[in-house]
C-alpha positions as CSV (number, residue, x, y, z in Angstrom):
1,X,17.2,12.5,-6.6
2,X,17.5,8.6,-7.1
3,X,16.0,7.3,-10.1
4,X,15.0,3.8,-11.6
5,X,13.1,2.4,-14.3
6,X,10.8,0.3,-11.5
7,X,10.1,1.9,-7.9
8,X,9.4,-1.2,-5.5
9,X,7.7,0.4,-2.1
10,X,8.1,-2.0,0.6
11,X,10.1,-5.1,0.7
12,X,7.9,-8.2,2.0
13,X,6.3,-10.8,0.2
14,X,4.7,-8.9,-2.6
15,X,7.7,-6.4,-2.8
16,X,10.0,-8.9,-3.2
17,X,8.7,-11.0,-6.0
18,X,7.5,-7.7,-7.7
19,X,11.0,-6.5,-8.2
20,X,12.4,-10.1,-8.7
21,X,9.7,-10.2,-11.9
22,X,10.7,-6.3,-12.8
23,X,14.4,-7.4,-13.2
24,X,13.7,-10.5,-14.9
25,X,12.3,-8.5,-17.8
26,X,14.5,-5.9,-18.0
27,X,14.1,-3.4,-16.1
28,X,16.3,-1.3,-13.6
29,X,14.4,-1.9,-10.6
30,X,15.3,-0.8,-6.7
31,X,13.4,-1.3,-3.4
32,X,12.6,1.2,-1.2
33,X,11.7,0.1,2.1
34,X,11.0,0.8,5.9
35,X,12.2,-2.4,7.4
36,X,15.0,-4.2,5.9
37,X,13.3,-7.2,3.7
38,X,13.8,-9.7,6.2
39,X,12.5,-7.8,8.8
40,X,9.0,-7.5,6.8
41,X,5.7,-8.4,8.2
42,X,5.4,-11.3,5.9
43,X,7.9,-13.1,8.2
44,X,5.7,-13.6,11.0
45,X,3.3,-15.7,8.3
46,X,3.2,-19.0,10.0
47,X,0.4,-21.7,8.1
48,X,1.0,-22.0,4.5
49,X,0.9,-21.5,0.6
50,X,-2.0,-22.6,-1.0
51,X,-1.7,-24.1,-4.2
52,X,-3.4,-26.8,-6.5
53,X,-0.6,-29.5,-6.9
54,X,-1.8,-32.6,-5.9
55,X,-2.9,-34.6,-9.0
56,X,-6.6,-35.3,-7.5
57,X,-6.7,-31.4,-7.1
58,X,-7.4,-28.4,-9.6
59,X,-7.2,-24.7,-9.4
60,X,-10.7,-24.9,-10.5
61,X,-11.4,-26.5,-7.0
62,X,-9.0,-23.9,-5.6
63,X,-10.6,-21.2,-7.3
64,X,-14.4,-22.2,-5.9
65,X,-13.2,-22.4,-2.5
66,X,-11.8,-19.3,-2.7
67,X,-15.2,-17.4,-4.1
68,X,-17.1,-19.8,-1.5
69,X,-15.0,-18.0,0.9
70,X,-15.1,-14.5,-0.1
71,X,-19.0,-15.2,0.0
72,X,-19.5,-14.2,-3.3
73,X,-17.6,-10.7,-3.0
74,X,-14.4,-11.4,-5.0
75,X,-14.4,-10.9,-8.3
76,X,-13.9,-13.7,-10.0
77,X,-11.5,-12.9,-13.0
78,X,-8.5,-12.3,-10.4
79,X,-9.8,-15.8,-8.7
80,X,-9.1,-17.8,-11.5
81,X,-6.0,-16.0,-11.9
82,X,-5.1,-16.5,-8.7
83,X,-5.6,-20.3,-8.6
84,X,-4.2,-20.9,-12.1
85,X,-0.7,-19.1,-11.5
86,X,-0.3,-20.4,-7.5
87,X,1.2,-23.7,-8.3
88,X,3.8,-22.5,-11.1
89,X,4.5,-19.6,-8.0
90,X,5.1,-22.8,-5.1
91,X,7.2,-24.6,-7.8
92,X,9.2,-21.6,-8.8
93,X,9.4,-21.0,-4.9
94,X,11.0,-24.6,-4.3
95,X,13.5,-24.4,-7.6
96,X,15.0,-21.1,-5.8
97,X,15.7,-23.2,-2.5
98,X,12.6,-22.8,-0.1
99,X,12.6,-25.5,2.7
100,X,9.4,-27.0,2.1
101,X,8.3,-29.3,5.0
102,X,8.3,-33.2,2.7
103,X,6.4,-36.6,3.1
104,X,8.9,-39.4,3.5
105,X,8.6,-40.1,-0.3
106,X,10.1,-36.7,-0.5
107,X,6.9,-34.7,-2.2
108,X,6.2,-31.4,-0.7
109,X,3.8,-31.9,2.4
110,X,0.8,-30.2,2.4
111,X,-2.2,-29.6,4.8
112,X,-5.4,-28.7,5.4
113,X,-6.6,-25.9,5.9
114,X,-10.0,-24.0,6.9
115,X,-12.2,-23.6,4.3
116,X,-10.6,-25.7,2.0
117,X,-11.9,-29.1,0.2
118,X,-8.7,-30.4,-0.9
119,X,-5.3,-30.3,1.5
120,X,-3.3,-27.7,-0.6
121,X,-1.4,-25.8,2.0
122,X,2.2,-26.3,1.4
123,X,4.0,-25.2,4.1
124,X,7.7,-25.0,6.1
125,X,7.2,-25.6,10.0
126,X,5.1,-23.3,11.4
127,X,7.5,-20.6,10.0
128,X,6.8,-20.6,6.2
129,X,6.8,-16.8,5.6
130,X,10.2,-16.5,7.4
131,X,11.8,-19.0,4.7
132,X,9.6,-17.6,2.1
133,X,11.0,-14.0,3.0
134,X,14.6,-14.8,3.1
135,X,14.3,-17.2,0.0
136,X,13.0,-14.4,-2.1
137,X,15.7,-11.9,-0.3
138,X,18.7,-14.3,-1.8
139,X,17.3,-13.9,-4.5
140,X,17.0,-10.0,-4.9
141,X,20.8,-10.3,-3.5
142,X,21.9,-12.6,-6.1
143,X,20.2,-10.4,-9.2
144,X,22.7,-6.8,-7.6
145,X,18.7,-5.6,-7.1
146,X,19.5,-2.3,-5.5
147,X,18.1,-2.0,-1.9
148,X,17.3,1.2,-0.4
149,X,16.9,0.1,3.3
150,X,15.1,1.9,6.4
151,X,14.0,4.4,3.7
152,X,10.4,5.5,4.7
153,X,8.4,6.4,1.3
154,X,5.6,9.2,3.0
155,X,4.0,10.4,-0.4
156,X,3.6,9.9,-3.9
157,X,4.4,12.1,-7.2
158,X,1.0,12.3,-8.9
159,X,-0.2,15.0,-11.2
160,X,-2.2,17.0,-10.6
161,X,-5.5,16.4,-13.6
162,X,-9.1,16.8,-12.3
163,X,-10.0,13.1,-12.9
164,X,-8.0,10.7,-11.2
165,X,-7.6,8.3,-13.8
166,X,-5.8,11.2,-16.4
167,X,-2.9,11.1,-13.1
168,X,0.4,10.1,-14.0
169,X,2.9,9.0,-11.0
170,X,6.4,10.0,-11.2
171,X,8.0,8.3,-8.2
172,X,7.5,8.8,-4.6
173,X,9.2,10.9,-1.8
174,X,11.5,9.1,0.9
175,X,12.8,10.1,4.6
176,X,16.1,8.3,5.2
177,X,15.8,7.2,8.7
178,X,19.2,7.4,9.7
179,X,20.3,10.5,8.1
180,X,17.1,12.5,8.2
181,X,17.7,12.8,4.3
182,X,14.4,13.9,2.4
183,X,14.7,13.0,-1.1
184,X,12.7,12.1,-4.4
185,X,13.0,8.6,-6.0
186,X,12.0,9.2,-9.7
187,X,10.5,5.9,-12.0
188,X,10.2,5.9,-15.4
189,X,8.1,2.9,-15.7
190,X,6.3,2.3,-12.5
191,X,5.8,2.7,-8.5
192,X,5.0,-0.7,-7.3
193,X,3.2,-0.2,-3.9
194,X,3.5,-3.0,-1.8
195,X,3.6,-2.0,1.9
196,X,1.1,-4.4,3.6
197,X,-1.5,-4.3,5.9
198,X,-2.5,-1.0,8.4
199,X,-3.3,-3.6,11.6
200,X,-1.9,-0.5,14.0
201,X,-5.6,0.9,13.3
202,X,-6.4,-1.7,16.4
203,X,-4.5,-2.3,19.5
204,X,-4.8,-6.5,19.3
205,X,-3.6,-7.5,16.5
206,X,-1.3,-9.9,14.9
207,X,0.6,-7.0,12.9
208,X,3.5,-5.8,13.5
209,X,4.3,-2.1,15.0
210,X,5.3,-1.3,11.5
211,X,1.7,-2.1,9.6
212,X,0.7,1.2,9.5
213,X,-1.5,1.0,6.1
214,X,1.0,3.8,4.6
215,X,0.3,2.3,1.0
216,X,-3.6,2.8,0.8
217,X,-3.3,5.6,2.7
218,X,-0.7,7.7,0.3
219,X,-2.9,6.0,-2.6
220,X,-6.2,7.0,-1.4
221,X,-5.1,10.7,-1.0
222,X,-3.7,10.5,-4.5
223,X,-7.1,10.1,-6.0
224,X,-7.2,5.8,-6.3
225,X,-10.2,4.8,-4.3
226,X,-10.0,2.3,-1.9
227,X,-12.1,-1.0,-1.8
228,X,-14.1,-3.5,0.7
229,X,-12.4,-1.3,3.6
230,X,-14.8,-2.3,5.9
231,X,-13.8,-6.2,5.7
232,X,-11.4,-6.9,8.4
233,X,-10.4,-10.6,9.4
234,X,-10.0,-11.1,12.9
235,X,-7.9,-14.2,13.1
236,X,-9.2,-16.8,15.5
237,X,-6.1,-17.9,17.3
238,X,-3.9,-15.3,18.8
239,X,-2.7,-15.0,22.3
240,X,-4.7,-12.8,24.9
241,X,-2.2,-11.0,26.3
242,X,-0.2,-9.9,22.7
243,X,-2.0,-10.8,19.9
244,X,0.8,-12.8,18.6
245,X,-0.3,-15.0,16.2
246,X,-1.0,-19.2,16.5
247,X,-1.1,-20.3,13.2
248,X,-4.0,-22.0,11.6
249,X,-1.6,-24.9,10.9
250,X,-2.2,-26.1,14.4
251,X,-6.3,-26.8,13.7
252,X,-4.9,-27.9,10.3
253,X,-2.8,-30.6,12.0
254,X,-5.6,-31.8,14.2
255,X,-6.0,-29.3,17.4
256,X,-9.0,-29.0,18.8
257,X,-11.4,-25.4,20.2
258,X,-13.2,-26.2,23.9
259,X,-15.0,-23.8,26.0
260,X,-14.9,-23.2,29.7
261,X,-17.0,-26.1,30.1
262,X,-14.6,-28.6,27.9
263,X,-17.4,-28.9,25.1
264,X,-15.9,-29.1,21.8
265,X,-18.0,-25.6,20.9
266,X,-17.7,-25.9,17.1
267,X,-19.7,-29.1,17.1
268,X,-21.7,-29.4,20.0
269,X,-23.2,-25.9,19.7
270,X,-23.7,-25.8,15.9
271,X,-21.5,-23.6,14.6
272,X,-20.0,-25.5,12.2
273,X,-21.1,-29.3,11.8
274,X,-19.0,-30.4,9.2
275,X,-15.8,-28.6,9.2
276,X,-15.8,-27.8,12.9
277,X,-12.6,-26.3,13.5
278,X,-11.9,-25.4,10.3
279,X,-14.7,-23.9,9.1
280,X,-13.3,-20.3,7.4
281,X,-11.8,-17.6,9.7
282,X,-14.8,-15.3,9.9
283,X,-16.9,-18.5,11.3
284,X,-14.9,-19.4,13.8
285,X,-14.0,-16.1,15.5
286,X,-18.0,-15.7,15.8
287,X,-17.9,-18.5,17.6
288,X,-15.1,-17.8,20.0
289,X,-16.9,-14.6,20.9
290,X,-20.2,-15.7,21.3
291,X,-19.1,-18.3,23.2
292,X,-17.6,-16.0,25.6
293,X,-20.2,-13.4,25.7
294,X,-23.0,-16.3,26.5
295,X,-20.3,-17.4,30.4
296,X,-19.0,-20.2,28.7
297,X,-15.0,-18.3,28.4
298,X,-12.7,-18.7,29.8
299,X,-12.0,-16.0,32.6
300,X,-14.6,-14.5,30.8
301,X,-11.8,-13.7,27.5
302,X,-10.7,-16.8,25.6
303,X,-11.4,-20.1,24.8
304,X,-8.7,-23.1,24.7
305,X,-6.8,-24.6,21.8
306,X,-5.4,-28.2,22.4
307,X,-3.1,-29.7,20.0
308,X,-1.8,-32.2,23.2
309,X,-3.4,-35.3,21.2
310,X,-1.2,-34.8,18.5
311,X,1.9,-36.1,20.1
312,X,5.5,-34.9,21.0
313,X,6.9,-36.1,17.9
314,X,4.7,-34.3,15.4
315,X,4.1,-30.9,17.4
316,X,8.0,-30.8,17.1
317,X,8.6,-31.4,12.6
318,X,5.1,-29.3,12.5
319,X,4.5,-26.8,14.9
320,X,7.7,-27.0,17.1
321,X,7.4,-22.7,16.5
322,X,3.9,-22.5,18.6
323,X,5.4,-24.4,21.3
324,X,7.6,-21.5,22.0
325,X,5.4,-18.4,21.7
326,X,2.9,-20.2,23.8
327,X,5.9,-20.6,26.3
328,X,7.3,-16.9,25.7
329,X,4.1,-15.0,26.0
330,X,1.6,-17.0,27.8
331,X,3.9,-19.5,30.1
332,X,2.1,-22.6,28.9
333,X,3.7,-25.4,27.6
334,X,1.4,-26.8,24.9
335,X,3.0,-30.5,25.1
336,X,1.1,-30.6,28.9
337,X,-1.5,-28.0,28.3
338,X,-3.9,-26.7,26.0
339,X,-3.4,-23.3,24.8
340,X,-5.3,-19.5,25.5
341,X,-6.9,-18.2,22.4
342,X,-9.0,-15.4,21.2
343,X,-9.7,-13.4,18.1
344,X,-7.2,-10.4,17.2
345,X,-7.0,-8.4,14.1
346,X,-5.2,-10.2,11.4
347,X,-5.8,-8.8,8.0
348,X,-7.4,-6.0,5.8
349,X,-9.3,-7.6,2.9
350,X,-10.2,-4.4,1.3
351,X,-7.5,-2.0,0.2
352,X,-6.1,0.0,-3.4
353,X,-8.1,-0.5,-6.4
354,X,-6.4,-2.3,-8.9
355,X,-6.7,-5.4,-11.4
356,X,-5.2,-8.6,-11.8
357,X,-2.2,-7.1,-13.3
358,X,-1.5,-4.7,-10.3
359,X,-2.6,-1.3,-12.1
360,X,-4.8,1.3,-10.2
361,X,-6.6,3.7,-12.2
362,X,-3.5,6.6,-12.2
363,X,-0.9,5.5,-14.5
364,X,2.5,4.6,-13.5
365,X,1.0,3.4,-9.9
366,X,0.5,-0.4,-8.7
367,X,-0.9,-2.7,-5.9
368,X,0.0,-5.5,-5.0
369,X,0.0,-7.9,-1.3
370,X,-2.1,-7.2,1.5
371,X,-2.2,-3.1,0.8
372,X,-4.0,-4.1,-2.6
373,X,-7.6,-5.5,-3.5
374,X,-8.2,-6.9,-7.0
375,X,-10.8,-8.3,-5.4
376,X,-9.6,-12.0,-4.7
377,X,-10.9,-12.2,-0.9
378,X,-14.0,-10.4,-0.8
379,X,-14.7,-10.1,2.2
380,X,-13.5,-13.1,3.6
381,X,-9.9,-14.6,2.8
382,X,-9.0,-18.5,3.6
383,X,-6.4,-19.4,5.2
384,X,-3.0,-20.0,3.2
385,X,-4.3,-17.5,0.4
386,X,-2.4,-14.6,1.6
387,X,1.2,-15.8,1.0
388,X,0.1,-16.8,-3.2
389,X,-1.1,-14.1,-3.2
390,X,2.0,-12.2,-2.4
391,X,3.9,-13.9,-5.3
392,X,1.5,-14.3,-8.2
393,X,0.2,-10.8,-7.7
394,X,3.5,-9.0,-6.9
395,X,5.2,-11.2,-10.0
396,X,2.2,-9.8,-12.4
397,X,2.7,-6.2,-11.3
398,X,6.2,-6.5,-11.5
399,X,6.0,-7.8,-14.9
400,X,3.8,-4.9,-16.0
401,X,5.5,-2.3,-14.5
402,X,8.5,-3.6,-16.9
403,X,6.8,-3.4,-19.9
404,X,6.1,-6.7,-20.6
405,X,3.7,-8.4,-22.7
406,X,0.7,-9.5,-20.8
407,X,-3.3,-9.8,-21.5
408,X,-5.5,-7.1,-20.9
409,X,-6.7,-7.3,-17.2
410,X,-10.9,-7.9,-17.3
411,X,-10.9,-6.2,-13.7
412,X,-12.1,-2.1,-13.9
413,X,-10.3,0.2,-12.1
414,X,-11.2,4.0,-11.0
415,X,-14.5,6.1,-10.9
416,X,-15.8,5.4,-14.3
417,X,-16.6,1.8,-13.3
418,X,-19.2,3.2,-11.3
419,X,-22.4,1.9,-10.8
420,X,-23.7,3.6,-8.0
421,X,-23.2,6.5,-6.2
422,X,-23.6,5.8,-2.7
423,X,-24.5,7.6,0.4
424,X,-24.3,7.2,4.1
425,X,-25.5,9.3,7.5
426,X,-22.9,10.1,9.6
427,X,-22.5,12.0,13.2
428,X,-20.1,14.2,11.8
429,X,-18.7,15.4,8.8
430,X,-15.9,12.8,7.5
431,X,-12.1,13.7,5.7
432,X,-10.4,16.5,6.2
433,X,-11.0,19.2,9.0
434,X,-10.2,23.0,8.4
435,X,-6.7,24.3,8.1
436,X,-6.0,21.8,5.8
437,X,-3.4,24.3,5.1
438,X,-1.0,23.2,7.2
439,X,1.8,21.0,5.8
440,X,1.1,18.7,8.4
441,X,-2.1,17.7,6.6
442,X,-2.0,19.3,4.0
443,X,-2.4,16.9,0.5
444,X,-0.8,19.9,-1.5
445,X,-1.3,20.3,-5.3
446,X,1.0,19.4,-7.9
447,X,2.0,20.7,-11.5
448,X,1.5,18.7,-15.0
449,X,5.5,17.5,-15.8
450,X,7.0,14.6,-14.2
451,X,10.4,16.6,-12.3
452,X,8.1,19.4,-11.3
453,X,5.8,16.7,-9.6
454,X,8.6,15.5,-7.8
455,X,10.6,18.3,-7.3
456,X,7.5,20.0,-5.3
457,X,6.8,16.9,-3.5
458,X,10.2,16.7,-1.9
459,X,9.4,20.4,-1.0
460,X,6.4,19.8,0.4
461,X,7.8,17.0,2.6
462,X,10.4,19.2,4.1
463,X,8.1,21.7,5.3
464,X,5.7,19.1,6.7
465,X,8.8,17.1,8.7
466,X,10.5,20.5,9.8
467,X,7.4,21.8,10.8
468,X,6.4,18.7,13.1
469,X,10.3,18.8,14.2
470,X,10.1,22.6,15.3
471,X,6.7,23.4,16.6
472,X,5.4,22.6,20.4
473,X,2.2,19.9,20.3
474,X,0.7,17.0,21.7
475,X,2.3,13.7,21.2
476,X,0.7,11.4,18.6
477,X,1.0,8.1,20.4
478,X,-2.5,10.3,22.4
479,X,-4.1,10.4,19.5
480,X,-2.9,6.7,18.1
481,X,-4.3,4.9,21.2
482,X,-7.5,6.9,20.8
483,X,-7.9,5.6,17.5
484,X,-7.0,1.8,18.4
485,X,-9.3,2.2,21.3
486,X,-12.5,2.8,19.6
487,X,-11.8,0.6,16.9
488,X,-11.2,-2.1,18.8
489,X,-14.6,-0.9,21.0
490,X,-17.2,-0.7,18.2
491,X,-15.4,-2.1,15.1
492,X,-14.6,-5.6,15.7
493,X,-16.0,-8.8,15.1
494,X,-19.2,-7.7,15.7
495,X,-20.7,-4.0,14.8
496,X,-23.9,-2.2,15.8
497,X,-24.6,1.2,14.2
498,X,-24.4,3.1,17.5
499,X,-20.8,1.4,17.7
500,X,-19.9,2.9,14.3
501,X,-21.6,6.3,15.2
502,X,-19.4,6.2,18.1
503,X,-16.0,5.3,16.1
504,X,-16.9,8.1,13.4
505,X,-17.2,10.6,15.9
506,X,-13.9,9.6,17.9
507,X,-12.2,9.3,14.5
508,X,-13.1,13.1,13.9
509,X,-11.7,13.9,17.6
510,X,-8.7,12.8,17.2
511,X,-8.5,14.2,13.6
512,X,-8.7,17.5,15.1
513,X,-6.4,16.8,17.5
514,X,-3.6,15.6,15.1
515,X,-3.5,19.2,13.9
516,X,-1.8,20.0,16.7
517,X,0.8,17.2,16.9
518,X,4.8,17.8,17.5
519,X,7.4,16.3,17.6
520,X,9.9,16.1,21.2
521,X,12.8,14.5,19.5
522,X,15.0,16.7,17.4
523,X,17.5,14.3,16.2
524,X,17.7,13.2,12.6
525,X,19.3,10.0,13.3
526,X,16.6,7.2,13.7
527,X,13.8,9.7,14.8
528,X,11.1,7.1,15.6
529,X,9.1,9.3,17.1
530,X,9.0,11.5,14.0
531,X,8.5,8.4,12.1
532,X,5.7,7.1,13.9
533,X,4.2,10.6,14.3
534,X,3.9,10.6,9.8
535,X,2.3,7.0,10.2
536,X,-0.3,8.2,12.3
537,X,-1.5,10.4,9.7
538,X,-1.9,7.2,7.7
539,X,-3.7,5.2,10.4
540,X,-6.6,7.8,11.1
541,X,-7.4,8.0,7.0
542,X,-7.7,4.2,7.4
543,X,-9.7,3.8,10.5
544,X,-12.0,6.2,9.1
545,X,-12.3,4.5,5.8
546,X,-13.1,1.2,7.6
547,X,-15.7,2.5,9.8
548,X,-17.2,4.0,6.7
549,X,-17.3,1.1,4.4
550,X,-18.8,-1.0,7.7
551,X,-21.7,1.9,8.2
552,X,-22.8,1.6,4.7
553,X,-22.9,-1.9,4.1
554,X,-26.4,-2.9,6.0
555,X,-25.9,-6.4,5.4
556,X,-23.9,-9.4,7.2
557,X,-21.5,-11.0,4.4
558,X,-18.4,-12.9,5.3
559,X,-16.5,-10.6,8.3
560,X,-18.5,-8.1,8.2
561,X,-21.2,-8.7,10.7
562,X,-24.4,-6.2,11.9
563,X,-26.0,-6.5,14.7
564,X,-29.2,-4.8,12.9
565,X,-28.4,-6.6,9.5
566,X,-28.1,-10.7,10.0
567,X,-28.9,-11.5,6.6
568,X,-26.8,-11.8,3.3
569,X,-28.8,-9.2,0.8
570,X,-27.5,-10.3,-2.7
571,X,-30.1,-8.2,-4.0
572,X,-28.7,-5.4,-2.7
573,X,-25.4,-6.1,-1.8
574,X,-23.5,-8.3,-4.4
575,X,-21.4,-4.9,-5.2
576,X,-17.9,-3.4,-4.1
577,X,-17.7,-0.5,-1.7
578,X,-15.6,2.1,-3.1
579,X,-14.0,5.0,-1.2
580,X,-12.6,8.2,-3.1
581,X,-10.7,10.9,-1.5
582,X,-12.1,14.3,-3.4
583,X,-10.2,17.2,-2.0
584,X,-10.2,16.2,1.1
585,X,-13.7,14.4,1.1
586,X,-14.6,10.7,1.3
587,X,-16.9,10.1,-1.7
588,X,-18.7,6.8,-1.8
589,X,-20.0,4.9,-4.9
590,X,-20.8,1.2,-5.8
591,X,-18.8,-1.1,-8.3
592,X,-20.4,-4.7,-9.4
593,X,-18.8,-8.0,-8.2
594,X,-17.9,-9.8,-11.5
595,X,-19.2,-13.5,-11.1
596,X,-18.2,-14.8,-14.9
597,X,-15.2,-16.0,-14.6
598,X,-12.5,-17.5,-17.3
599,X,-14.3,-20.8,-17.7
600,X,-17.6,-20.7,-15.3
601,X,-19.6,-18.4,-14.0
602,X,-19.7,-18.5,-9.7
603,X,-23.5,-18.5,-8.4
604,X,-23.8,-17.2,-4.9
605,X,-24.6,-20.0,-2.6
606,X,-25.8,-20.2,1.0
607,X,-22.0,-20.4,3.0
608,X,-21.9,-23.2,5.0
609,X,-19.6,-25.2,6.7
């Protein structure tokens, strides 16, 4: 058993800063990650960092643009918080050596960016979570923070109390990939869960293979509910045949959306008359699609990004990183010709329940990057709000976790902020399917003391991996691709309640067959099959959750639209969808968006652009 005051659970953005902050004040804090930290998702982050530094801009502005773009979901407590820490974050970012992209007076460039009304998007190249990742990572080298690398965390130490919010976690359960080692990781303070997005719910997407959702997952079946599952950003710039992301940076800079028939769509049909191009994410991918489902895509899949009119000279300082995945994956050379595009999955907006200082409602457990809601995206996020969020977020958990002195959080947190119970009509029953005895799927139970928690965690995680290791079954990549099939079928961009119907009932299929799962490979050294086999486990829970949140909420708001719902019902609406795993059973109540904020109070607007 390993044990530290701070247990930091995956090692990108938010992981990094959460256990820089941790060590700052005190604590003895280690990382325990999948990926070694520079090998993180948060690497392949390409726009920007928004942040209010410009003299003629404010983080109130920052902080309005960012409710505009939620429309009206997030809640705005963790707005304002947002917007008020980001520049101190950027600044604190620069003193530790980040390579900022600079003006010629030597100020930190920044650019615009969709959504937003002021240009606050600092940013380094097109490869500004790359630098961001390996600043931070000096960083957690230079404080001795201990590292526990290509350790996969597959389960939580939580008592075992009734109520979710009288749950204490004790640590967190480990598989050592390159041993095969099973072993507990005990924290006396806090488990800081910080393991991004689950994009693998879909097969095009911008995630990588890793971004399996194994933080909301492992929380969710520990009693925390999850949040605004059913908002999902579809980025409107990745490349057809990969999903590998074109950053946002390159409409920032200029580049310009046409159709089949060279009509700059964004204008000329409507969509967006002021903004165009960079209207907010959710707008724009809309477009893309309808443009291609009226004829006018391209072979009948994409539409064409041209940043040609920029020049040689400023493609190369500003996007000189798109130039070669363009060339790499597509074979076009986007000095001579514009570029294929189409909208792939990006990012979760919904995720763990917590508040503004990372806590979820069981004690000793925290949230904080993409894995996390607080709510600051609603159900929309802008552009260049993911990486702040990373590092004022994951700093404030961090900071808690340690013991430090901080304000009360005015977010709620857990079932008792519970304003509605809610109910939806599904095909088939959703959660867990009989035999939920099997330590394959089984949650388990747990005992009151923190070693016995632990101690019969481990346990349970042996027999769950030597079971999958020893018995004859079907290979989970079958049961993966059915998953990422149907998702990507009838919960995309755009929804229709037979779609969701459809997706519920192939998520229970494939449920049933992931009882029967095995594993071929019975090596302990680097068992990726094993590994991905636990993570599938993860990506069903998630897919499900998402198709549940999505056939609840009868209303178009932000990136969630319905085909049978096309209006915004603030009447009904204005309220978080909350997901609770009970035994095995999704339970689904209502929690009120908080719209008074620390200094005005947001009035839901018609969202235009």
């Amino acid at each position: 058993m390993h044990e530290h005051d701070v247990i930091v659970v995956g090692a990108g953005g938010a992981g990094l800063r959460a256990a820089i902050a941790a060590h700052e004040h005190g604590a003895d804090v280690a990382l325990v990650t999948k990926l070694h930290p520079v090998r993180s998702h948060t690497g392949a982050a390409e726009g920007g960092i928004n942040a209010a530094l410009h003299e003629e801009d404010s983080w109130e502005l920052h902080a309005y643009d960012t409710m505009k773009g939620s429309d009206y979901l997030g809640d705005a407590p963790a707005i304002d918080t947002f917007a008020k820490d980001a520049p101190g974050e950027v600044i604190q970012l620069e003193h530790w050596g980040m390579p900022f992209s600079r003006e010629e007076d030597g100020t930190v460039s920044q650019r615009p960016f969709g959504g937003l009304s002021f240009p606050r998007t600092t940013y380094a190249g097109a490869e500004t979570g790359h630098h961001l990742l390996h600043t931070m990572y000096e960083q957690v080298v230079k404080r001795g923070i201990e590292v526990y690398d290509e350790w996969y965390v597959t389960n939580l130490a939580v008592t075992g109390h009734d109520d979710p919010e009288d749950r204490e976690c004790h640590g967190c359960v480990a598989y050592d990939i390159k041993t095969g080692e099973i072993a507990g990781f005990r924290a006396t303070q806090g488990v800081i869960l910080a393991t991004g997005g689950p994009g693998q719910v879909y097969d095009h997407t911008t995630n990588a293979v890793a971004n399996t959702g194994d933080g909301p997952a492992m929380a969710y079946r520990a009693g925390v509910p999850l949040e605004d599952m059913e908002f999902v950003q579809f980025h409107p710039t990745t490349l057809p045949s990969t999903g590998v992301l074109i950053s946002e940076g390159v409409r920032g800079e200029g580049g310009i959306l046409y159709n089949a028939e060279e009509e700059r769509f964004m204008f000329e049909h409507g969509y967006a008359n002021n903004e165009g191009e960079l209207a907010s994410r959710d707008v724009v991918s809309r477009a893309e699609l309808t443009e291609v489902n009226d004829g006018r895509g391209i072979e009948d899949e994409y539409v064409h990004l041209d940043m040609r009119h920029l020049g040689e000279e400023r493609i190369l300082d500003r996007l000189e990183n798109i130039l070669h995945l363009a060339e790499d994956f597509e074979g076009v050379d986007g000095l001579e010709e514009p570029m294929p595009v189409k909208p792939g999955q990006h990012y979760e907006m919904g995720g763990i329940e917590c508040n503004e200082n990372g806590e979820t409602c069981i004690s000793g457990l925290y949230a904080a990057g993409e894995c996390a809601c607080v709510s600051l995206h609603g159900s929309n996020r802008l552009g260049g709000n993911a990486l702040p969020e990373l590092l004022v977020f994951g700093a404030r958990a961090g900071r808690h976790a340690a013991s430090a002195d901080m304000a009360e959080a005015e977010v709620p947190t857990g079932p008792s902020a519970q304003s509605e119970v809610g109910a939806v009509d599904t095909p088939v029953p959703p959660g867990m399917v009989e035999d939920s005895d099997d330590p394959v799927v089984a949650d388990g139970g747990a005992v009151a003391t923190g070693d016995e928690v632990l101690e019969r965690a481990v346990q349970r995680e042996r027999e769950r991996i030597e079971t999958l290791l020893e018995r004859d079954g079907i290979n989970h990549a079958e049961v993966r691709a059915d998953i990422q099939e149907t998702m990507t079928e009838n919960v995309n961009v755009f929804r229709e309640e037979e779609g969701l119907q459809q997706a519920l009932s192939d998520i229970r299929e494939a449920r049933e067959a992931y009882r029967h799962v095995g594993v071929s490979d019975p090596s302990r050294t680097f068992n990726t099959d094993l590994i991905h086999t636990i993570e599938t486990r993860n990506v069903i829970d998630l897919a499900e959750a998402i198709t549940l949140g999505a056939l609840a909420r009868e209303e178009f708001r932000g990136a969630h639209w319905r085909a049978q719902h096309q209006q915004r019902k603030d009447d009904e609406w204005l309220k978080h969808t909350m997901l609770q795993w009970n035994d095995g059973s999704p339970e689904l109540y209502y929690v009120p968006v908080i719209l008074e904020g620390h200094e005005q109070t947001y009035e839901p607007k018609e969202r235009s652009y």
